[in-house]
Each structure stands twice: as C-alpha cells, then as structure tokens.
C-alpha positions as CSV (number, residue, x, y, z in Angstrom):
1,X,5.0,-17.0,16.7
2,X,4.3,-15.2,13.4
3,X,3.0,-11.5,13.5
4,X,-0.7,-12.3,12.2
5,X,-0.9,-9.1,10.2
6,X,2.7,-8.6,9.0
7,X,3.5,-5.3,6.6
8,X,3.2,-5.7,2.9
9,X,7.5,-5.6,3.2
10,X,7.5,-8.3,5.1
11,X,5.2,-10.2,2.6
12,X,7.0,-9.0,-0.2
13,X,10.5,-10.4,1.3
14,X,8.9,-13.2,2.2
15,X,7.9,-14.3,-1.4
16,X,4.3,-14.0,-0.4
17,X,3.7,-11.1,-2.7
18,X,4.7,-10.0,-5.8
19,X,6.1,-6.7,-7.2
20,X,3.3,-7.0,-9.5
21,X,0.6,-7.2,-6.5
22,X,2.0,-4.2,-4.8
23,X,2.0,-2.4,-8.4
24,X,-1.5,-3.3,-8.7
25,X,-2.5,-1.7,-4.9
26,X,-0.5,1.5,-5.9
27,X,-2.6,1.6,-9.6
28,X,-6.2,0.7,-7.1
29,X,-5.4,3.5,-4.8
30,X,-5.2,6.3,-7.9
31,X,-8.1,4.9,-9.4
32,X,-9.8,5.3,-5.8
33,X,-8.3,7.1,-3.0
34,X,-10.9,6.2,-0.7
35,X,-10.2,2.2,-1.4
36,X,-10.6,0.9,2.1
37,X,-10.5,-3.0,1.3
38,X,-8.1,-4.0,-1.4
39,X,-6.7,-7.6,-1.4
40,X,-3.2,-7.8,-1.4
41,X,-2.7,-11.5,-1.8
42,X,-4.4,-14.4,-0.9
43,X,-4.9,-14.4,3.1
44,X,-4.6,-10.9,3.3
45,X,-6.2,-7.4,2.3
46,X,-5.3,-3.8,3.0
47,X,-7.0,-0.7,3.9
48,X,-5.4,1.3,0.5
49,X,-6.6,5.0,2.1
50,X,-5.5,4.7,6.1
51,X,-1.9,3.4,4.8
52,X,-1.4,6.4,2.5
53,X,-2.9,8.7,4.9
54,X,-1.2,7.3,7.8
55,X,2.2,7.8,6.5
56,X,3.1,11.2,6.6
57,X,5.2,11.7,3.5
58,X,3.0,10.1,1.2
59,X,-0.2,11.9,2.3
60,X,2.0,15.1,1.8
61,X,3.2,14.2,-1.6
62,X,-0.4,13.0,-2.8
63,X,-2.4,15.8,-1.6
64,X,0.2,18.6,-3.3
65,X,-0.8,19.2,-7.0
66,X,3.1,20.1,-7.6
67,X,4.3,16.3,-7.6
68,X,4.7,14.6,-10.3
69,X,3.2,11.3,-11.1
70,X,6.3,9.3,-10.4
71,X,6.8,11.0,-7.0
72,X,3.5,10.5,-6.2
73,X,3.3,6.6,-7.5
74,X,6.5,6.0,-5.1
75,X,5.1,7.9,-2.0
76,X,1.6,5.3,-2.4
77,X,4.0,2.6,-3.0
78,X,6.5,3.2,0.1
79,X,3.0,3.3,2.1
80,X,1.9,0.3,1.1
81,X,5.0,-1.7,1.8
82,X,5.2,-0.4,5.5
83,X,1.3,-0.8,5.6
84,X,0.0,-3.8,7.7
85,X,-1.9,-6.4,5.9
86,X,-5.2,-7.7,7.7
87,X,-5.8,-11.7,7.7
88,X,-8.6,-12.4,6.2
C-alpha cells in the first residue's frame, strides 16, 4: 500500500512534482516563514515552517545572518524535499 503522505522526494521522483513546484515552496517560505499551509501539488500541501524548523540544518542555516542567500535557498529546499506532504 502507498505511504498516504509520502515526502516531497518521493513526489518529486515520482514525477508528481516539479522542480518548478518545489522552487516555488522554497521562494513561499522567504516570502513567509510562518507559511503553515502551502500546496505542493495537486492532492497534497505542506506545512512550509514545521519542515524547515524540523530539520536541524536548515533551521540553523536560516536563523544565522552569516549565510548567504544561496546557502540558505538550499537548506529550505533540502527541508522541503525530505518534508512530508499532507493529502488533502
């Protein structure tokens, strides 16, 4: 049986989302850190601020004032992809 809420890699390898999607999530969350519901694809959404702050690296990297934007871009992005999408 199918995990019901898979991560956003496992979308992502499975064709189900796009490069361009997970672009657009990291570009949602640094417009609004404290985006809880954004919609990933069709079917599924993703709570933009727990997956950053629940993976310790990228909260690091976005909360220090030292890193530069293309760290920081790649720490929300690696979040995102190990994230779990909700079914909506």
């Amino acid at each position: 049986m199918p995990d019901p809420n898979p991560t956003v890699g496992e979308l992502f390898k499975a064709k189900a989302v796009t490069d361009e999607q997970v672009n657009a999530a990291v570009v949602a969350y640094l417009a609004d850190p404290t985006l809880d519901a954004h919609a990933i694809t069709d079917g599924y959404s993703l709570d933009l601020a727990a997956a950053v702050a629940g993976h310790g690296w990228a909260k690091q990297v976005v909360g220090n004032p030292e890193a530069s934007p293309n760290l920081k871009r790649g720490a929300i992005r690696t979040a995102i992809l190990l994230a779990r999408a909700q079914k909506v």
